[in-house]
Structure formats: structure tokens, C-alpha cells
MIKENU-514144 format. One record per residue (C-alpha): y, z, x. Coordinates in nm, 2 decimals, m for minus. Each point is the difference from the previous one (the first is absolute). Layout:
// residues N
{yy->Y, zz->Z, xx->X}
...
END
This chain:
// residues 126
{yy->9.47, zz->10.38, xx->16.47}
{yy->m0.13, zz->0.14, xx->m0.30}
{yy->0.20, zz->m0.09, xx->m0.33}
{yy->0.03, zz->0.34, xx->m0.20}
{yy->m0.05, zz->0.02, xx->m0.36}
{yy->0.31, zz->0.19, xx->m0.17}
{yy->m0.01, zz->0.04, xx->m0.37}
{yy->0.29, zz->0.09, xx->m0.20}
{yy->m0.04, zz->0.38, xx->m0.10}
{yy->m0.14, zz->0.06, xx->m0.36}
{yy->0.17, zz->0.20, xx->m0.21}
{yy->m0.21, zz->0.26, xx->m0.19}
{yy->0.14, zz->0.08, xx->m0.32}
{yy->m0.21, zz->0.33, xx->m0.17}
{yy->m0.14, zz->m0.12, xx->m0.34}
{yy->0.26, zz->0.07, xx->m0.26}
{yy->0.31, zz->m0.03, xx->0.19}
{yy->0.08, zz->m0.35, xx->m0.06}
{yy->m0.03, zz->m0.06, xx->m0.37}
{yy->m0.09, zz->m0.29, xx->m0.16}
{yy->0.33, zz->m0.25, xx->m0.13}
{yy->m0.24, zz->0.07, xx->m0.37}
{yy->0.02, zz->0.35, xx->0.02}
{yy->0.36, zz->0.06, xx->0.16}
{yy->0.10, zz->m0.25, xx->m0.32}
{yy->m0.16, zz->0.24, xx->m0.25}
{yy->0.13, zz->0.34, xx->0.15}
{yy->0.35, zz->m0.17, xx->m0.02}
{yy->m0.03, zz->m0.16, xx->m0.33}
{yy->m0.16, zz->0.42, xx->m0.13}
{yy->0.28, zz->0.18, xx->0.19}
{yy->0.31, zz->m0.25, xx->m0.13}
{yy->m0.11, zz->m0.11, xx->m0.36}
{yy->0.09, zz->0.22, xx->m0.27}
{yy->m0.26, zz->0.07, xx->m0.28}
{yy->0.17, zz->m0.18, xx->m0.27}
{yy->m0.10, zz->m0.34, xx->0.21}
{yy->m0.32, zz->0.13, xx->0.13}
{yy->m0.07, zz->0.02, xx->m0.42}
{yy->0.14, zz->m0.34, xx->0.00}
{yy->m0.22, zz->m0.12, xx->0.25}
{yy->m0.32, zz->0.13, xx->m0.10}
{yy->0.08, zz->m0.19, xx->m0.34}
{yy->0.09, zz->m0.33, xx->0.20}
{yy->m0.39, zz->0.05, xx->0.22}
{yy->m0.15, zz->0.06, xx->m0.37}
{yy->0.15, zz->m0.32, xx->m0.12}
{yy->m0.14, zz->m0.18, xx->0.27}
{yy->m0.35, zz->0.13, xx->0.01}
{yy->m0.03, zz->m0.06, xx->m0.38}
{yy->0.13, zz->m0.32, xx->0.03}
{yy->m0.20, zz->m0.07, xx->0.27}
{yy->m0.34, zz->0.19, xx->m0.19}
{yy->0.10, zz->m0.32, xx->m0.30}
{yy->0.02, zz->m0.31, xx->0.24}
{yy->m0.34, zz->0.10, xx->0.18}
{yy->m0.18, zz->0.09, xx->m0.38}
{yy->0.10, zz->m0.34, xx->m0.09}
{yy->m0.10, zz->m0.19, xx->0.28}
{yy->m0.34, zz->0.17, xx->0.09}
{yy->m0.09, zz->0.14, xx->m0.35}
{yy->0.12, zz->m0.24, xx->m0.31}
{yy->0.38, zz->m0.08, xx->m0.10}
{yy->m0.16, zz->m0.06, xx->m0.41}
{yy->0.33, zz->0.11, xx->m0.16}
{yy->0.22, zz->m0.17, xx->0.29}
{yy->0.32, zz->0.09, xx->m0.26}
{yy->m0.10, zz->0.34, xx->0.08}
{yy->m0.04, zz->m0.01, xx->0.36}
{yy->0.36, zz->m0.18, xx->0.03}
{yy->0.15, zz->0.25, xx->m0.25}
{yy->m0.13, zz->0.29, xx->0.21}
{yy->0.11, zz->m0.19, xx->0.34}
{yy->0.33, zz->m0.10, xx->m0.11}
{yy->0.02, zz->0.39, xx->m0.11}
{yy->m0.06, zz->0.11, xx->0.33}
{yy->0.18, zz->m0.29, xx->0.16}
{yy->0.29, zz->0.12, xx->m0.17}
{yy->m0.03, zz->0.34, xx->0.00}
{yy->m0.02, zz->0.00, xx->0.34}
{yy->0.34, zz->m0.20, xx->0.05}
{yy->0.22, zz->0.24, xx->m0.24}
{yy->m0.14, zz->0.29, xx->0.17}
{yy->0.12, zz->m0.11, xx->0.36}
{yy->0.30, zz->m0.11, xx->m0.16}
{yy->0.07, zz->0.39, xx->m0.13}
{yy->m0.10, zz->0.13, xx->0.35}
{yy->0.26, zz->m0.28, xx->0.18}
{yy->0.26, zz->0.14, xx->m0.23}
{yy->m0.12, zz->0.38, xx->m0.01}
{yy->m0.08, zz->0.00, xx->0.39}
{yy->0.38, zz->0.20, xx->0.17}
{yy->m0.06, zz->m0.28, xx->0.31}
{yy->0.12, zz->m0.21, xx->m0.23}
{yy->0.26, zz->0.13, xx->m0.14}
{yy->0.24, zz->m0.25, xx->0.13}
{yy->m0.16, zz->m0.26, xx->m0.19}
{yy->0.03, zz->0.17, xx->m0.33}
{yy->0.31, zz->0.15, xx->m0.01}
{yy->0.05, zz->m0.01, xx->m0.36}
{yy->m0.35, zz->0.04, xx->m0.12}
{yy->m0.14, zz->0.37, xx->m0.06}
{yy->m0.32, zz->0.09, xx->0.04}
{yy->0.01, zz->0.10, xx->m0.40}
{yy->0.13, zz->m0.39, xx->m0.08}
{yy->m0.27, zz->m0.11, xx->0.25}
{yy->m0.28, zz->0.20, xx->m0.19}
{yy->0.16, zz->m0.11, xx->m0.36}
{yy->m0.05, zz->m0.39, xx->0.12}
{yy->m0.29, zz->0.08, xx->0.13}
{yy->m0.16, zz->0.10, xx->m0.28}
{yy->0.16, zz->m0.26, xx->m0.24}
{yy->m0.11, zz->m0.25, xx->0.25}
{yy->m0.35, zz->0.17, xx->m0.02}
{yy->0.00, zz->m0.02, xx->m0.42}
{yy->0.11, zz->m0.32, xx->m0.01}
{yy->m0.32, zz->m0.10, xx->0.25}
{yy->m0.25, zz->0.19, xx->m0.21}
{yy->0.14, zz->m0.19, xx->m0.29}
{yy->m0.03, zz->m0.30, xx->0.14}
{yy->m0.37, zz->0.10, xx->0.14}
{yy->m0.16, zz->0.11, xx->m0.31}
{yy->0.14, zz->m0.30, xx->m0.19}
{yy->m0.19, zz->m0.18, xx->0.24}
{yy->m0.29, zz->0.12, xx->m0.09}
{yy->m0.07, zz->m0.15, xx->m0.33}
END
């Protein structure tokens, strides 16, 4: 007797129907976020490209003035942290966690926080 070869039946999906986990995440997160974070956002990416722009100048190019490259690192550095601290507090998923903190209070620290940091940046620099 002959042993038959059964395979499992293959599914055919039409290109586009499935979408990719990437591009399902990016439809939700540009249906469900509201503008005021998506500025937020943009701000945190810019922070982190410029950041990230400094730390490969200084290791492929020269780091000559190294107080300048740690002032501007630390700048972004901390930039970057009070920014997703204002969109933690500003975000309405969390507004739970902040009961008592309004997003006009969470802006006002923020940019105290963000005086105080530039202070302490350009002192830094000689």
C-alpha cells in the first residue's frame, strides 16, 4: 500500500489583509492620540535624534570642547526627561495618576524644570 502525502491546507491571505503588528501599532497610536501628544511626541523623537546626532559627532568626528558636548548632552538628556514627564501628566490615560495635577501646573513645572536645566547647562559651559 501506497502511503499518501496529505499536507495541511495553506491559507492564502490577499496582500494587504493581514497587516503588519508595525503598521496596526501606528494606525492605532494616529487614530487614538490626540494632537497635543502627537506635538509632544515629535518634540520627545527631536530630543533623541539630536542627542543622538552629539554622541556620534563626538565619537566619530572630535569631542575638543568635551564641556560642550556634555552641556549639549545633558541638555538633551534632560530635556528629554521633563518632556515625557509633561506628557505622563498631560496624557487623559493617566489621569488617575495625577489627580491633583493640571495640565496648566504640569506645563508651569515643566518649564521651571526646563529654566532651571538651561541654567545649569550654560553655566556649564564656561
Amino acid at each position: 500500500m501506497a502511503a499518501t502525502k496529505t499536507t495541511a491546507p495553506v491559507k492564502s491571505t490577499a496582500p494587504g489583509t493581514q497587516a503588519s503588528p508595525i503598521l496596526s501599532l501606528w494606525n492605532a497610536y494616529y487614530e487614538t492620540t490626540s494632537t497635543r501628544l502627537k506635538t509632544i511626541d515629535a518634540f520627545l523623537v527631536f530630543l533623541m535624534l539630536s542627542g543622538i546626532i552629539q554622541f556620534l559627532y563626538c565619537i566619530l568626528v572630535t569631542n575638543f570642547p568635551f564641556n560642550a558636548f556634555l552641556a549639549g548632552f545633558a541638555s538633551c538628556v534632560g530635556q528629554f526627561v521633563l518632556v515625557a514627564s509633561l506628557r505622563s501628566q498631560v496624557n487623559p490615560a493617566n489621569r488617575n495618576e495625577f489627580k491633583e495635577v493640571s495640565p496648566e501646573r504640569a506645563f508651569a513645572d515643566f518649564a521651571l524644570g526646563s529654566i532651571v536645566l538651561h541654567f545649569f547647562v550654560y553655566n556649564f559651559l564656561g
